[in-house]
C-alpha positions in Angstrom: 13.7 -27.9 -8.7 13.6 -24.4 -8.2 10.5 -22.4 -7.7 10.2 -19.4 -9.8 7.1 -17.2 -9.6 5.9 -14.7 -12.8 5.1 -11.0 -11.6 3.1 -8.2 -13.3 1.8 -5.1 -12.6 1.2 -1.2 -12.7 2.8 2.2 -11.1 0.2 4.6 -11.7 2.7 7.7 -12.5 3.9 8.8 -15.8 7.2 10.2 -14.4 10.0 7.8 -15.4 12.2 9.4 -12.8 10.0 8.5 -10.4 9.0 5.2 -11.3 13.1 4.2 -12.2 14.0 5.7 -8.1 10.7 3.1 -6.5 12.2 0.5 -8.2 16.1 1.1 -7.7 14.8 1.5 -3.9 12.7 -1.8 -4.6 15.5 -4.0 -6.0 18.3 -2.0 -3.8 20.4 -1.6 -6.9 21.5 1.4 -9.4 21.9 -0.6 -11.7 19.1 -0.1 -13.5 19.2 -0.1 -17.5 16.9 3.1 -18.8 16.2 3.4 -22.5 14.3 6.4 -23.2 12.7 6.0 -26.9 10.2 7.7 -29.1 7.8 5.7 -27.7 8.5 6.1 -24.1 10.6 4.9 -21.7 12.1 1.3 -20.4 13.6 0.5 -17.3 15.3 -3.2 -16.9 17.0 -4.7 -14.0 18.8 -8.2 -13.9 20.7 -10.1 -11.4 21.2 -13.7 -10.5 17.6 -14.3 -9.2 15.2 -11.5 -10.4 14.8 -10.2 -14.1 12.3 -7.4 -14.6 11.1 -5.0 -17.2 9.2 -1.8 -16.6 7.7 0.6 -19.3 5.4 3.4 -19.6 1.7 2.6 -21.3 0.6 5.4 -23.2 -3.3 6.1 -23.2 -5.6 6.6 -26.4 -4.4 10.3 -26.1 -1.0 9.3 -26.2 -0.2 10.4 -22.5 1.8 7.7 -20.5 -0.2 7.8 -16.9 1.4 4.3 -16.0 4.1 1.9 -16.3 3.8 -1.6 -17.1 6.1 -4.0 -15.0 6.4 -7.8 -15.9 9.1 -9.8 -14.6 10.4 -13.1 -12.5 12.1 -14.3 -10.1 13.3 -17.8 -8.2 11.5 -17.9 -5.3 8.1 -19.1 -3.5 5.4 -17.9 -4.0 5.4 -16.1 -0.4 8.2 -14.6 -1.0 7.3 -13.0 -4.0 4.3 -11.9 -2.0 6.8 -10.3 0.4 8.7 -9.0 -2.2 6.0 -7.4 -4.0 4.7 -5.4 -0.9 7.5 -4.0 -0.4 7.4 -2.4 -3.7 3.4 -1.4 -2.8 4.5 -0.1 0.5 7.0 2.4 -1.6 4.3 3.6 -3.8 2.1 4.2 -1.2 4.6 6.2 0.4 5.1 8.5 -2.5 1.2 8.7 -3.1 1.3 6.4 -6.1 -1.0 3.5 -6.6 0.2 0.4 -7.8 -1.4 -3.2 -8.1 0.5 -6.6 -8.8 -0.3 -10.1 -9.5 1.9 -13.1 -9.4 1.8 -16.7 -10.1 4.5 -19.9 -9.9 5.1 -20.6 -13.2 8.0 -23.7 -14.3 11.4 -23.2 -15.9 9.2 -22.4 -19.2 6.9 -19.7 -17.9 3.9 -21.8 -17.8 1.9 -20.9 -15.1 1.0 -24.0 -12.4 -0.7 -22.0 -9.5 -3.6 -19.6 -8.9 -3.1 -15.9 -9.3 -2.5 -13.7 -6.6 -3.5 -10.3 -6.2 -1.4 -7.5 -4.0 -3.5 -3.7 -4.0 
C-alpha cells in the first residue's frame, strides 16, 4: 500500500506572482498551470507523486490577502512534514507567513491519522 498524506494551508500574501514563484521554488518545477479569473487567481501543479491546488481567498471586502493551498501527495507522513517546511522556510524568507496542516489519508482521501500542524 502506498502512503499518501492530505495537505492544506495558507500564504498570507495577495500577490499571485509571488505566491506562483514560492511554490514553483517549492515544487522545483515551471510548470505550474495559472488561471487568472474574475474571481481571482489559481495556481495547479501535478506530477507523478504530488497534486496541488493553490487560490486566492478573498475577504468580506473583496480583497484577496491569502491563498488557499490544498493538495496530496504519496509519501509518509514525515516526509510530508519535511516537505511542507520547506515551503515554510520560503515564506519566511520572503517575509510571508504561512501555516499548514497535514494528515495520512487512504486511496479515497479519508483521513486515518491525527493532524499535524507546521507554523
Amino acid at each position: 500500500m502506498i502512503n499518501r498524506t492530505a495537505f492544506y494551508g495558507s500564504i498570507y500574501s495577495g500577490d499571485y506572482q509571488v505566491v506562483a514563484n514560492l511554490l514553483k521554488n517549492w515544487v522545483q518545477s515551471e510548470d505550474l498551470n495559472i488561471k487568472i479569473r474574475l474571481s481571482g487567481e489559481e495556481i495547479l501543479y501535478e506530477d507523478e507523486r504530488l497534486y496541488l491546488y493553490c487560490y486566492n481567498a478573498m475577504d468580506n471586502e473583496g480583497v484577496a490577502s491569502s491563498f488557499l493551498l490544498e493538495g496530496n501527495m504519496s509519501g509518509t507522513l514525515d516526509e510530508t512534514k519535511v516537505f511542507l517546511q520547506q515551503l515554510r522556510q520560503l515564506c519566511k524568507d520572503q517575509y510571508i507567513i504561512g501555516s499548514f496542516e497535514y494528515v495520512e489519508v487512504t486511496e479515497d482521501g479519508v483521513e486515518v491519522s491525527d493532524q499535524f500542524y507546521i507554523e
